[in-house]
N, C-alpha and C positions, 0 to 999 in steps of 0.2 A: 514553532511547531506547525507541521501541517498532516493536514488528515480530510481527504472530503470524500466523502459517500456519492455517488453519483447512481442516480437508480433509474430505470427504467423500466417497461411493463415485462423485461424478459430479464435482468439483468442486474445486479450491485456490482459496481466498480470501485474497491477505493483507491484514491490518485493520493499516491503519498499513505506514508505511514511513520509519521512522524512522533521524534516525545518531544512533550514541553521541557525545558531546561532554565534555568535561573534560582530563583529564592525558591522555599520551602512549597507557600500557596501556589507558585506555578509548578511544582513536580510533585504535589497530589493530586496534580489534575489526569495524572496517568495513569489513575488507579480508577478512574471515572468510568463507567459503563458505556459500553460501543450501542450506538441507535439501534445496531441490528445483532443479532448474533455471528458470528466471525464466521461460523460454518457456512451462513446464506451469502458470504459475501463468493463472488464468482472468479473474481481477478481482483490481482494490486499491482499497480503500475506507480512503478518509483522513480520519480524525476533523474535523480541525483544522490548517490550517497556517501550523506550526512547523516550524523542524528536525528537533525531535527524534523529529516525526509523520511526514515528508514529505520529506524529506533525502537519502534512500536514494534518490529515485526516479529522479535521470539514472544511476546507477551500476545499478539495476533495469532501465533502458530498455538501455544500452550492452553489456548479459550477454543478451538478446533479449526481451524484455518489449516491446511485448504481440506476441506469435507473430501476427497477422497485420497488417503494416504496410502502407501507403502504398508503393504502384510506385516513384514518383516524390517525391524531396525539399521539391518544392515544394507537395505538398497535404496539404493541411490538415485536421490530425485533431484533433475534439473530445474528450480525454481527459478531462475533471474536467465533471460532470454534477452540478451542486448535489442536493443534496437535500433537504428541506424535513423538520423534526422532527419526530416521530408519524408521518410517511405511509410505506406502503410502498409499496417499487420491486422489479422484479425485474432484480437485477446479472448473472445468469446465466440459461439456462435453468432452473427449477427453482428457483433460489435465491432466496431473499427477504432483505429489509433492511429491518427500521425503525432511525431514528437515536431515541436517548430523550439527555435534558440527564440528565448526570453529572456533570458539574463537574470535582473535581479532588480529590484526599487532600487532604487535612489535614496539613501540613508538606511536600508536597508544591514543588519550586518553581515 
């Protein structure tokens, strides 16, 4: 699973929005309470998607994520804005994002 909160004195980012997946005690951890409320979070930026990156996000949307929605059910929001590796974007006012190739650990699965 991943999920990090990244905050700043203008700004919540969470990087990932992953569920836990395996035995029972690891998928009630996804019923666990978020550090901030979903509404204060400002941008989610998803590495890759997976579950275990991306999983979280209709349970993220359903707690008020993203605080300002669509009037109406039937229009159409662009949520997932590719991003291209090495370029920078700005996700927030103020905030910057380059994506860099990481990969993955080493015995990782």
């Amino acid at each position: 699973m991943s999920k990090f909160l990244v905050e700043s004195g203008h700004v919540r980012v969470l990087v990932d929005c992953g569920l836990f997946q395996g035995g029972a005690e690891l998928r009630r951890r996804n019923w666990d309470k978020l550090p901030c409320d979903a509404a204060d979070i400002h941008a989610v930026v998803v590495t890759h998607a997976r579950l275990d990156h991306c999983g979280y996000l209709p349970r993220l949307v359903r707690h008020g994520w993203p605080k300002h929605r669509p009037a109406r059910p039937s229009t159409t929001v662009k949520f997932f804005d590719p991003v291209p590796v090495g370029s920078e974007v700005e996700i927030t006012v103020g905030t910057r994002l380059t994506l860099h190739r990481g990969g993955h650990f080493l015995g990782s699965a």
